[in-house]
Structures are given as structure tokens and as C-alpha cells.
C-alpha positions as CSV (number, residue, x, y, z in Angstrom):
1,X,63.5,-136.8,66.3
2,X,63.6,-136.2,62.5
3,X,63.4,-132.8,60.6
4,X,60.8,-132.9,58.1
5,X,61.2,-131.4,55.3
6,X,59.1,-129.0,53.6
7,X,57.5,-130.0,50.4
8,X,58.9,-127.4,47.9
9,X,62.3,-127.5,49.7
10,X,62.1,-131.5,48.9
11,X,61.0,-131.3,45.2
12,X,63.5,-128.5,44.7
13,X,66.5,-131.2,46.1
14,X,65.1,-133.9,44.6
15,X,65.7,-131.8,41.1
16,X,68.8,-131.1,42.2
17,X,68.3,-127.5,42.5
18,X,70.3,-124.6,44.5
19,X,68.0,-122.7,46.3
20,X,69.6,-119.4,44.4
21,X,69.7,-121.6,40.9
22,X,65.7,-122.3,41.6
23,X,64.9,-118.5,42.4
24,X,66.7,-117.1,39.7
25,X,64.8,-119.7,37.0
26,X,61.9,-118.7,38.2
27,X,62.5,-114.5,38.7
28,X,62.2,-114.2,42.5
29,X,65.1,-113.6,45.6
30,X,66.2,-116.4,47.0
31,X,65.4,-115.2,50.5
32,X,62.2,-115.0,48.9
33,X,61.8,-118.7,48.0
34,X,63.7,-119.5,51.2
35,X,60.5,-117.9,53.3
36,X,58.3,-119.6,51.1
37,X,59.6,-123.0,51.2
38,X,59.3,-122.8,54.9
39,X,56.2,-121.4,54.9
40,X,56.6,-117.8,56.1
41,X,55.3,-116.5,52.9
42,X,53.2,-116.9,49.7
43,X,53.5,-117.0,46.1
44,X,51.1,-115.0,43.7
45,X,49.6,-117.6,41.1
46,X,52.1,-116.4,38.8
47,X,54.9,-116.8,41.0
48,X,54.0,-120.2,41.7
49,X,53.1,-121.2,37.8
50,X,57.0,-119.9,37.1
51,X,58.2,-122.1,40.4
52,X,55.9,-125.2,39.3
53,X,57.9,-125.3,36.1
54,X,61.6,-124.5,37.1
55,X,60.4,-128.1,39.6
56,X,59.3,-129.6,36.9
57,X,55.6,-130.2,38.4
58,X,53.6,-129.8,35.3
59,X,50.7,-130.7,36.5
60,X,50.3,-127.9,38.9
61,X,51.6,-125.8,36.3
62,X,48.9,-126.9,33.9
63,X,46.0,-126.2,36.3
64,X,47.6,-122.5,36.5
65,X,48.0,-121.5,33.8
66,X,44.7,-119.7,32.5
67,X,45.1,-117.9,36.1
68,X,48.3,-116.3,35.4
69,X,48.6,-113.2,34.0
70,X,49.6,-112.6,30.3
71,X,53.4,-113.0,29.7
């Protein structure tokens, strides 16, 4: 039987991303992002806007971005 993978965890490998290179890009722990990506925790709208552009997903990042707060 095959793993799946989660879908941040993929996009993060598919950019070719550490998990600890991806966290610290986008200002969170790794343990952090490693609860996220497996779906044990969530990501404020901010937090997610900063991970939507360390992955390079700028659509998402687009739709976000008048919901995050003022950097």
C-alpha cells in the first residue's frame, strides 16, 4: 500500500525545499510546519500567505493577501 503524501509536504519537495530551509523563509519552527503539513495544526492567514510564497504558489498568495495583517 502506498504512503500518500500530504499536499504541502509535496509542493514543499517538489521546490526542493528542506523542511527547516521552508520554516525559516517563511518565520515559523519547523516542528511547526512539520505538524502542519501533516495536518495536526493550522496556519493563521498570515502564516499561510508567508508559506504560499516561500512554495512559490502565488495564486493562493494573491487571494490572501488583503487578509493579512500589515507588514
Amino acid at each position: 500500500m502506498r504512503t500518500r503524501i500530504p499536499p504541502l509536504r509535496a509542493v514543499r519537495i517538489a521546490q526542493g525545499l528542506s523542511l527547516r530551509e521552508a520554516a525559516k523563509q517563511a518565520g515559523m519552527t519547523a516542528a511547526h510546519l512539520s505538524r502542519v503539513e501533516r495536518g495536526e495544526k493550522q496556519l493563521s492567514v498570515d502564516a499561510l500567505g508567508r508559506l504560499a510564497e516561500v512554495l512559490g504558489l502565488r495564486d493562493l498568495a494573491r487571494l490572501l493577501a488583503p487578509y493579512r495583517a500589515a507588514s
